[in-house]
C-alpha positions in Angstrom: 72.7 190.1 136.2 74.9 187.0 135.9 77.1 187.7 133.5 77.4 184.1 132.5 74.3 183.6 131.3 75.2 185.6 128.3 78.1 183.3 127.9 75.6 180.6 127.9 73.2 182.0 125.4 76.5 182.6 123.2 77.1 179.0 123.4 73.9 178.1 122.2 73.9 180.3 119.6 77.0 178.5 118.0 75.4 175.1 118.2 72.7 176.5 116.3 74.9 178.2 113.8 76.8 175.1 113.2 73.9 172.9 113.0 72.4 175.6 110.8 75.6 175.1 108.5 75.3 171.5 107.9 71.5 171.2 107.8 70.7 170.1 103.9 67.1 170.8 103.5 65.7 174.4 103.4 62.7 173.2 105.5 65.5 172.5 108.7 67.0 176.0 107.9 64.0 177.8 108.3 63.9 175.6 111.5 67.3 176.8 112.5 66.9 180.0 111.5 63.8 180.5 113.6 65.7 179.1 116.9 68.2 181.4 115.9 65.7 184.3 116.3 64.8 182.9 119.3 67.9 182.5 121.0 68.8 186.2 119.8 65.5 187.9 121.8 66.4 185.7 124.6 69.8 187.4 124.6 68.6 190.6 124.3 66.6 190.3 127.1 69.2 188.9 129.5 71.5 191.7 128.3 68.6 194.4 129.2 68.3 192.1 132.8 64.3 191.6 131.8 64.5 188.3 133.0 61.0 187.8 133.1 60.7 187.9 129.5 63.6 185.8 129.4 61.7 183.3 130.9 59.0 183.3 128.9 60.8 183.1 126.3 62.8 179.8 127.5 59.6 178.5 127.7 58.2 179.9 124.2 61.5 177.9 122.8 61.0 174.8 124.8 57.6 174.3 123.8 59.3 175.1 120.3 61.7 172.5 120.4 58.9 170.0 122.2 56.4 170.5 118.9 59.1 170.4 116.5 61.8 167.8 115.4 65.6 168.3 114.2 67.0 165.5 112.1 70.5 164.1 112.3 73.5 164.7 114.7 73.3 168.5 114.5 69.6 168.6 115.8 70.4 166.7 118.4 73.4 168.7 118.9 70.9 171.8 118.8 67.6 170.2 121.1 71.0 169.0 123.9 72.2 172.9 123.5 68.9 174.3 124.4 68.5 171.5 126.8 71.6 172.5 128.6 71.1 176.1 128.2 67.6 176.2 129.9 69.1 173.9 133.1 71.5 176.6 133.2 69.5 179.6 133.2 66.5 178.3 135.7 69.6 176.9 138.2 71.4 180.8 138.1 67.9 182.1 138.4 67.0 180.4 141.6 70.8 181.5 142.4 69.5 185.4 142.3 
């Protein structure tokens, strides 16, 4: 296990959090919230070294991210975050 791949998924988490703390409509928290969720089992499944689930996953949450739409600075922030996230997990798992 790469042990910085939880220090990613960490990082992503607090973009979300923040974004989730300045998003003004309940229908973009939801949104948040649900990433949230997402980013949480991904975690969990990096921290249990399943990282074929984690991969699925990833790809559950881009395809997440690909149907759905964050407005303002913090979804960007968020969709760049997940973005940046993903690059890093599929380059440390080609690494393994």
């Amino acid at each position: 296990m790469n042990p910085d791949l939880l220090n990613d998924i960490a990082e992503y988490i607090s973009v979300l959090s923040a974004s989730l703390e300045k998003a003004n409509s309940v229908q973009d928290r939801s949104a948040y919230e649900r990433h949230l969720a997402a980013a949480a089992s991904i975690r969990e499944s990096l921290r249990q070294c399943n990282f074929q689930q984690a991969r699925q996953q990833v790809a559950s949450e881009e395809r997440d991210f690909g149907w759905s739409f964050l407005p303002g600075e913090e979804g960007r922030a968020a969709e760049s975050a997940f973005v940046h996230f993903k690059r890093l997990f599929e380059q440390k798992q080609k690494g393994q």
